[in-house]
N, C-alpha and C positions, 0 to 999 in steps of 0.2 A: 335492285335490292336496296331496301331503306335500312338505315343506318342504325334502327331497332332488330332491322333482322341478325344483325352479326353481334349485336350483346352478347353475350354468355350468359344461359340463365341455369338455374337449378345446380344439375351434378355437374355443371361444366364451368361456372364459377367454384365448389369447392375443389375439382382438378385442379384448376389453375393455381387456386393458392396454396393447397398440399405440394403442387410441384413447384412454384418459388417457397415454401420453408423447405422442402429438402435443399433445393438448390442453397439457401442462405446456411442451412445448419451445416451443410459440406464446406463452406468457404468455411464458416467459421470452426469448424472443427481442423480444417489444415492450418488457418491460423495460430489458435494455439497449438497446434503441434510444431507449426517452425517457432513460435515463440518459444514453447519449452527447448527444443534443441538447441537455440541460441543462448537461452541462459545455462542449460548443461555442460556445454562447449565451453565456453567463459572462466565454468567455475571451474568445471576440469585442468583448463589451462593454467589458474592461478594457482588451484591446488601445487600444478606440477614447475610450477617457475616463479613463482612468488613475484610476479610482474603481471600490472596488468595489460591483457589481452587488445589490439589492435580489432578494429572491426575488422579489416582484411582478414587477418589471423580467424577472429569467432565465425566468420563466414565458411571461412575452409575449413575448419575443424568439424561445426555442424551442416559441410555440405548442402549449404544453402547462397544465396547469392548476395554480393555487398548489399545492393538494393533493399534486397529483403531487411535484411537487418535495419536500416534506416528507417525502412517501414512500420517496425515496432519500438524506435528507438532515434529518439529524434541525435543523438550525439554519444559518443562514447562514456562521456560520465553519466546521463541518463541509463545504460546501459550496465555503468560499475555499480551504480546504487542499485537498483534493481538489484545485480548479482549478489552484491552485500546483502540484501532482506533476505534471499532466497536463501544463502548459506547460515544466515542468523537463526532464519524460520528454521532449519535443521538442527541445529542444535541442542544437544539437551543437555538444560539445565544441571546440575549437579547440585541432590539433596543434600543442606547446609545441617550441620548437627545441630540438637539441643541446646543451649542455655545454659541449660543443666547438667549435663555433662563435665567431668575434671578438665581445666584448662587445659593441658598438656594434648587432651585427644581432642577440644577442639581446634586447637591450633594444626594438630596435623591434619584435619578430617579439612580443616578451610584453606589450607596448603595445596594439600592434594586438590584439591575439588577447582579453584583458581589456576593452577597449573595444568590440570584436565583438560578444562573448559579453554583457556589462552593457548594452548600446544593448537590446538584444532585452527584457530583463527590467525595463526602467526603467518600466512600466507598472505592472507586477505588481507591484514596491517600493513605490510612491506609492499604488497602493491597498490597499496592505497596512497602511497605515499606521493606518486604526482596530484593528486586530487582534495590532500589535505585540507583547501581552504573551501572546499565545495556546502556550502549551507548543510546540505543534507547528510551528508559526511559528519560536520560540526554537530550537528544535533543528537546524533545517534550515537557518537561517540561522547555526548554529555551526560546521554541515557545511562550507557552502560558504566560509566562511572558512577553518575547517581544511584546505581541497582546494585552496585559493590559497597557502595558506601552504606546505604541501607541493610547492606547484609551484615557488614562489620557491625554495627550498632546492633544486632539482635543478636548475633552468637554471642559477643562478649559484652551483652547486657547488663552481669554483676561485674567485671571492670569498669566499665563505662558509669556504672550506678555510683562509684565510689568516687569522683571524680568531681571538681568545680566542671561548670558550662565552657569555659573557654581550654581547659585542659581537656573538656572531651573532643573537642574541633579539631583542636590540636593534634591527639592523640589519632584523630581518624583522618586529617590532614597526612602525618608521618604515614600510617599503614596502607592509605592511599595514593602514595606515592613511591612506598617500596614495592606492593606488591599490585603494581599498573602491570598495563600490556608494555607500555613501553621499556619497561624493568624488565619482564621478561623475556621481550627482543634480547635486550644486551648481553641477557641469561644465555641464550640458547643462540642467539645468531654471533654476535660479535666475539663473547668470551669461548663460544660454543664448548658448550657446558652440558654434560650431560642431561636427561630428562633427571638422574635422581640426585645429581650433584646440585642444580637449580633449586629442587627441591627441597634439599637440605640447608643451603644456604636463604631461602625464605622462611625457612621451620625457622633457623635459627633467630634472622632478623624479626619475625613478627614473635617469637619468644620475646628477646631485649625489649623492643618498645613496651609490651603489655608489662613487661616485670619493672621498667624502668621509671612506668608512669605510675603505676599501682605501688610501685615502692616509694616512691615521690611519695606519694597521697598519706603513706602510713607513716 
């Protein structure tokens, strides 16, 4: 038999390729599926210990094997970022009030709203903490500061309009720095302070600075 007779031609070349895409879309579908378990596992853990997660640990949690996890993950901090997006990408935002609106309600509405949003991720902080100096870490945590900082400047748009350029830096320097995540650690883990006792104590501090800069100004 010559080497033309055993070609595959016609319906027996598209066999064979139908049966390698299913074979490839089965790998690839148990793929991500232990990827997703892996990052589940993870985040469940940090949720539940504010530490993060051992590969040994994420393996056994998502009944999958060390191996595997390396396979989608080259190192445990490749593995904590990832888990960071995933829990980020969950989060929802909390709508910042009007402009326009009496100071007093937007001060509580951006209280609340910052306290919301920080209560959810104060797991993910505390276990971030061996990883602090990781690039991707750094950047992301430069993000989320730049994306508060920009919200301060639009809620309190008519404080801030009254204001010299360098008293408004200032001004959102101070409020970015009383009401960080790391402020709110100290809030709820260290002083451990209730969810509305925290609260009130930020009501109060972003009252002072707003009254103390805008009474400056007049």
């Amino acid at each position: 038999m010559t080497d033309v007779a055993v070609v595959p031609r016609g319906d027996a070349v598209a066999a064979e390729a139908g049966n390698t895409m299913v074979r490839t879309d089965g790998r690839n579908r148990r793929a991500a599926e232990t990827r997703r378990k892996i990052i589940a596992a993870a985040k469940a853990m940090i949720a539940e210990t504010s530490v993060a997660p051992t590969v040994v640990g994420v393996a056994k949690r998502a009944d999958v094997s060390v191996r595997s996890v390396f396979q989608h993950f080259h190192d445990v901090e490749s593995l904590f970022v990832t888990v960071m997006d995933s829990i980020r990408a969950d989060l929802v935002t909390p709508e910042l009030p009007e402009a326009s609106r009496p100071l007093e309600a937007r001060i509580d509405d951006v209280v609340k709203a910052f306290a919301e949003l920080f209560d959810k991720v104060v797991p993910l902080r505390v276990a971030a903490g061996q990883f602090v100096d990781h690039p991707a870490l750094v950047e992301r945590s430069q993000q989320a500061r730049n994306e508060l900082r920009a919200a301060t400047f639009e809620v309190f748009a008519p404080e801030f309009a009254t204001l010299s350029e360098q008293a408004r830096e200032e001004l959102a320097d101070a409020i970015g720095a009383a009401l960080s995540l790391d402020a709110w650690i100290v809030l709820r883990r260290r002083d451990g302070l209730s969810l509305e006792r925290a609260v009130a104590v930020w009501r109060l501090t972003l009252s002072a600075l707003l009254a103390k800069a805008v009474g400056q100004k007049a």
